[in-house]
Rosetta silent file (secondary structure, phi, psi, omega in degrees, C-alpha in Angstrom):
SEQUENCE: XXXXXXXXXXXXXXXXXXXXXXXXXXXXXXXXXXXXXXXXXXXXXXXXXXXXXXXXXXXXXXXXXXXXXXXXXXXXXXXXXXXXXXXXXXXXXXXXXXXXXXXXXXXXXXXXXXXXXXXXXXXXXXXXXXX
SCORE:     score description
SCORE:     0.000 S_00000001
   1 L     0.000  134.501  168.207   10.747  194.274  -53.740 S_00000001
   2 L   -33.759  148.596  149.807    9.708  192.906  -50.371 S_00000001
   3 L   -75.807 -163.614 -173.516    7.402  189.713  -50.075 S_00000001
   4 L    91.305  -64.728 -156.653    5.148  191.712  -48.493 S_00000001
   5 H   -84.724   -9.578 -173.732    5.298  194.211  -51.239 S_00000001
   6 H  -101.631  -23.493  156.990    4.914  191.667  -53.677 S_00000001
   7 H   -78.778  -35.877  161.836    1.631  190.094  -51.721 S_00000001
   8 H   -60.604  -70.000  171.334    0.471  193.538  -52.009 S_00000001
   9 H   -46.395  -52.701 -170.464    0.674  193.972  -55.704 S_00000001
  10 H   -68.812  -20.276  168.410   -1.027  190.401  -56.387 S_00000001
  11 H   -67.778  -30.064  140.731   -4.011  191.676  -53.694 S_00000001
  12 H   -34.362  -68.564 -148.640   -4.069  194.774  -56.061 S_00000001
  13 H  -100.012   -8.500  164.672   -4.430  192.472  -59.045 S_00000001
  14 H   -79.078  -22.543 -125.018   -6.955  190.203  -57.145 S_00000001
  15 H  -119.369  -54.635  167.090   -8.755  193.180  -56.462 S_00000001
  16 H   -56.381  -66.675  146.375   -8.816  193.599  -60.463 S_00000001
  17 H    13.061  -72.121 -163.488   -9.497  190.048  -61.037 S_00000001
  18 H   -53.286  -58.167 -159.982  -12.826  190.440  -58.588 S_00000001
  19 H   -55.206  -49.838 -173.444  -13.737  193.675  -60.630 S_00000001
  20 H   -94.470    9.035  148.014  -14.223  191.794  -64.045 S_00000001
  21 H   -53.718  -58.071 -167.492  -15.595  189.021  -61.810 S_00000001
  22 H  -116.883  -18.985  154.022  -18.659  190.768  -60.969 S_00000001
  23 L    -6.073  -97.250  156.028  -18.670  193.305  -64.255 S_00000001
  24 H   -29.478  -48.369 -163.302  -19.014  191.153  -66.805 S_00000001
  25 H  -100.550   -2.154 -174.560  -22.320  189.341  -65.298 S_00000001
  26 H   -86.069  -73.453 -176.423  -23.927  193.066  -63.937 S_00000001
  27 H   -29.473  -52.052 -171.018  -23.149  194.289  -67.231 S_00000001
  28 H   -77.678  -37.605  175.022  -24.752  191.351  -68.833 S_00000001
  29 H   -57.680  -75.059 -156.467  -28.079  191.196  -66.463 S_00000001
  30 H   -56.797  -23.417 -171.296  -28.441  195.310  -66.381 S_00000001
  31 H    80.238  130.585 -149.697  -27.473  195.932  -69.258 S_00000001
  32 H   -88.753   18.108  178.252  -25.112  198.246  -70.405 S_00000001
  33 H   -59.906  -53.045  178.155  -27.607  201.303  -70.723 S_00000001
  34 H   -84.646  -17.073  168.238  -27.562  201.097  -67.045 S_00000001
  35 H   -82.923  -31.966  170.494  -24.087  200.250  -65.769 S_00000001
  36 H   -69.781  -11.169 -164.716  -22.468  203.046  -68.338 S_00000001
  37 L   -87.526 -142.976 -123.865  -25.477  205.889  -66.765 S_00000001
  38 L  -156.880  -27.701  165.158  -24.946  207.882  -64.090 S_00000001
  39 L    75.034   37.460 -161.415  -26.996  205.072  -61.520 S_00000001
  40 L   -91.176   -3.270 -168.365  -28.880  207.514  -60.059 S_00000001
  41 L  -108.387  170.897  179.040  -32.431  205.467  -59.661 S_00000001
  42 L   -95.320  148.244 -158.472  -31.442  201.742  -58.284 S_00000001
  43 L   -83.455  152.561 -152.764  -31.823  199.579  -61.179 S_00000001
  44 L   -57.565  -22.307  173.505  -35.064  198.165  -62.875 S_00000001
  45 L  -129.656 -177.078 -174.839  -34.489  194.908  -61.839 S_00000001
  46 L  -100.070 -174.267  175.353  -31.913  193.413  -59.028 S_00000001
  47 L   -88.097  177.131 -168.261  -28.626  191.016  -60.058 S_00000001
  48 L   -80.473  172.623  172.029  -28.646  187.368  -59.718 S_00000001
  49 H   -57.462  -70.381  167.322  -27.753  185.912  -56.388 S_00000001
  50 H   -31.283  -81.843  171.081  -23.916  185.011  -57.544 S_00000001
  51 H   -14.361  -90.716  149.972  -23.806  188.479  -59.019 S_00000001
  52 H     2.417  -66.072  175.577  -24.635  189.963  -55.887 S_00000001
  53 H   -52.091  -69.556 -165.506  -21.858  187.727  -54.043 S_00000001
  54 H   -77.745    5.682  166.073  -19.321  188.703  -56.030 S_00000001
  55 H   -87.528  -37.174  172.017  -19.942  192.392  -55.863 S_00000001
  56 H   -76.109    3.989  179.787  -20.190  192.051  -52.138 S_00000001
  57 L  -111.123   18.448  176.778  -17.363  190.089  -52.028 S_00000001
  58 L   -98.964  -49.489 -138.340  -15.093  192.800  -54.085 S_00000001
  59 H  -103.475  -46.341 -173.767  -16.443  195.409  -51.933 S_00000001
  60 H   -74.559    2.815  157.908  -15.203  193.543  -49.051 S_00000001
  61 H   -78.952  -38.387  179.247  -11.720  193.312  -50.371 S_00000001
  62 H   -31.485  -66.568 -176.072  -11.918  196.624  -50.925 S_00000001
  63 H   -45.817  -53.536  174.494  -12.382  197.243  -47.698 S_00000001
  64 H   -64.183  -50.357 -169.767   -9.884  194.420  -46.091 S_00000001
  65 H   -58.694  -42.510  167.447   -6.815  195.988  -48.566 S_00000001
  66 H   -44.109  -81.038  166.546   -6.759  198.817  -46.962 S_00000001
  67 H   -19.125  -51.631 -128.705   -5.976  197.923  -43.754 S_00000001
  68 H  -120.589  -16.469  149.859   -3.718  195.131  -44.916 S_00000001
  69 H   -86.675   -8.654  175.059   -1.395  198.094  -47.831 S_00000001
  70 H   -81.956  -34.924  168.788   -1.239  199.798  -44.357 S_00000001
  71 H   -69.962  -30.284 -176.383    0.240  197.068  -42.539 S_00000001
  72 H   -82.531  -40.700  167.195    2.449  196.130  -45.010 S_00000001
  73 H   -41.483  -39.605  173.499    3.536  199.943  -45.945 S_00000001
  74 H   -41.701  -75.387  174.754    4.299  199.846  -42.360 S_00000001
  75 H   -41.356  -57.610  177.053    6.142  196.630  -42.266 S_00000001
  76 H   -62.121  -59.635 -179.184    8.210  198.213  -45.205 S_00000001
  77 H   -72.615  -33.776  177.547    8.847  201.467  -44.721 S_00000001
  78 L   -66.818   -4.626 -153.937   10.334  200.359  -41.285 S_00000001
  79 L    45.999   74.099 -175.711   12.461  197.793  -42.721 S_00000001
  80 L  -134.251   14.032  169.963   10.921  195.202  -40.862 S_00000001
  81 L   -75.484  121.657 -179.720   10.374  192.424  -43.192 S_00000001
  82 L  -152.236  157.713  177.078   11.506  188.958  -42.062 S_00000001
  83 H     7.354  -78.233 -165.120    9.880  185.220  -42.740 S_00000001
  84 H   -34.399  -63.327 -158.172    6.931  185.910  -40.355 S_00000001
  85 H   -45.995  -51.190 -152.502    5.749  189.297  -41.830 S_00000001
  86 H   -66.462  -68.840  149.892    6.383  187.726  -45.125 S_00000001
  87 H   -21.227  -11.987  165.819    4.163  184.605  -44.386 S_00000001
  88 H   -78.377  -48.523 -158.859    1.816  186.920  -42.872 S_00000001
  89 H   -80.856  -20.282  162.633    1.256  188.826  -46.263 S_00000001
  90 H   -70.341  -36.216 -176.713    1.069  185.695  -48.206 S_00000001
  91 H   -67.024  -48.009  175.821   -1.805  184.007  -45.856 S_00000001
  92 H   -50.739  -95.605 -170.300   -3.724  187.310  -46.291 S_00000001
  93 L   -27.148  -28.309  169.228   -3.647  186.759  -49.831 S_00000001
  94 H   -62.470  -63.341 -152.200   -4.606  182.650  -49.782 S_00000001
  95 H   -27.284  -60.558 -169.318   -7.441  184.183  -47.527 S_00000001
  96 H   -74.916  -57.071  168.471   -8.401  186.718  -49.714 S_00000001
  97 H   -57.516  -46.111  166.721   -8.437  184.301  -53.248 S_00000001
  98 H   -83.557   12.955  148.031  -10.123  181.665  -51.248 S_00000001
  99 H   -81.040  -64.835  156.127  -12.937  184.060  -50.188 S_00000001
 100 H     7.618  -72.449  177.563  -14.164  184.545  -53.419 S_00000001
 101 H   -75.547  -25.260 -175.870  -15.580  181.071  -54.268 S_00000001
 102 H   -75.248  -12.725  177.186  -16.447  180.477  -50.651 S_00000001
 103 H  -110.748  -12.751  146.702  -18.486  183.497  -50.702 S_00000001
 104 H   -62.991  -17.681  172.326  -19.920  182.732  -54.318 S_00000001
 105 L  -101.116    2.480 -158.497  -21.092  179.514  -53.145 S_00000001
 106 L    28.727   78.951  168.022  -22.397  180.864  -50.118 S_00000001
 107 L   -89.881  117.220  178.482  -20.271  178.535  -48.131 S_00000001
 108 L  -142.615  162.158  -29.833  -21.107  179.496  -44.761 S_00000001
 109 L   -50.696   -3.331  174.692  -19.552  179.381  -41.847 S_00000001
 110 H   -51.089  -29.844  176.204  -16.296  178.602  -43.961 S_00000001
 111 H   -68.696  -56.762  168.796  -16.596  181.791  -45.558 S_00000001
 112 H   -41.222  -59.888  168.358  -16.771  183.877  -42.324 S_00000001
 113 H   -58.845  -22.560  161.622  -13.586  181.584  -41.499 S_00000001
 114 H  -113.598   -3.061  137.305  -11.455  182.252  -43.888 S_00000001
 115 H   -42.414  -83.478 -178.401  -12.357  186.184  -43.656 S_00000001
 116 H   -21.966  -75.813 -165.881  -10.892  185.721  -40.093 S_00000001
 117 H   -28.053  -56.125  173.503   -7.996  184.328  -41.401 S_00000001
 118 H   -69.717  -43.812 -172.356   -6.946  187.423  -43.739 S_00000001
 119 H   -73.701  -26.498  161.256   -7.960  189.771  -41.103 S_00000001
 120 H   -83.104  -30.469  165.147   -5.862  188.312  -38.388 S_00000001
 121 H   -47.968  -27.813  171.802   -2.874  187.951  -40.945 S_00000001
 122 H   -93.745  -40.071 -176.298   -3.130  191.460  -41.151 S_00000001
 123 H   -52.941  -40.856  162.683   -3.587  192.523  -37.560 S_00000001
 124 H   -53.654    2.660  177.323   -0.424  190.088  -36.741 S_00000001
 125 H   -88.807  -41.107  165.907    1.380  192.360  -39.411 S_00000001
 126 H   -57.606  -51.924 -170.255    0.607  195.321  -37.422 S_00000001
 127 H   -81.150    2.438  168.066    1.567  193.953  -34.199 S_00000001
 128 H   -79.286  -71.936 -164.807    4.799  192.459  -35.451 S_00000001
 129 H   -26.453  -44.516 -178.011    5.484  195.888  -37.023 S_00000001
 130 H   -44.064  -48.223 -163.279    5.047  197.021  -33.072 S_00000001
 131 L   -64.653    0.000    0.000    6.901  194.606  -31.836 S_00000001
């Protein structure tokens, strides 16, 4: 397996990680009448602030992985893995574990800063792949 492909799978399993991150405390505020139901009214009351974080910061991995299995799928399929790429696909991944507390603690601008970080680790993945 690539690094690359191996920075993928642990951003996959961060991705899980995140999930039982922000579960576990919705589930315990909402209660599980309403996180097992169908969700179709917004719920009677809202989640804590933290809650909150870490769902919005899950949904923004969500978001970021895509892009960043395409660059590496790229990266891969071309046989184009060398140091850089591979040091690319690792930084995305500090990025992405150290957004998590920075955006649970609402560290800001640091949070916003290391978002950059993973998102230019992946756009340099693409444009090496180019290259």
């Amino acid at each position: 397996m690539t690094p690359e492909l191996t920075a993928l799978t642990l951003a996959g399993l961060l991705q899980m990680v995140q999930f039982i991150l922000f579960a576990v405390p919705a589930n315990l505020e909402l209660g599980t009448r309403y996180t097992s139901g169908p969700r179709d009214k917004p719920p009677e009351r809202p989640v804590s602030t933290l809650t909150g974080r870490l769902q919005r910061a899950m949904n923004n991995h969500f978001e970021g992985l895509i892009l960043f299995t395409l660059a590496v799928t790229v990266v891969t399929l071309s046989g184009q893995s060398t140091t850089t790429t591979a040091t690319l696909a690792y930084t995305y991944l500090a990025a992405r574990v150290l957004y998590i507390p920075a955006y649970a603690l609402g560290l800001t601008p640091w949070r916003s800063g290391v978002w950059a970080v993973g998102w230019f680790a992946t756009l340099a993945l693409m444009l090496t792949a180019l290259i």
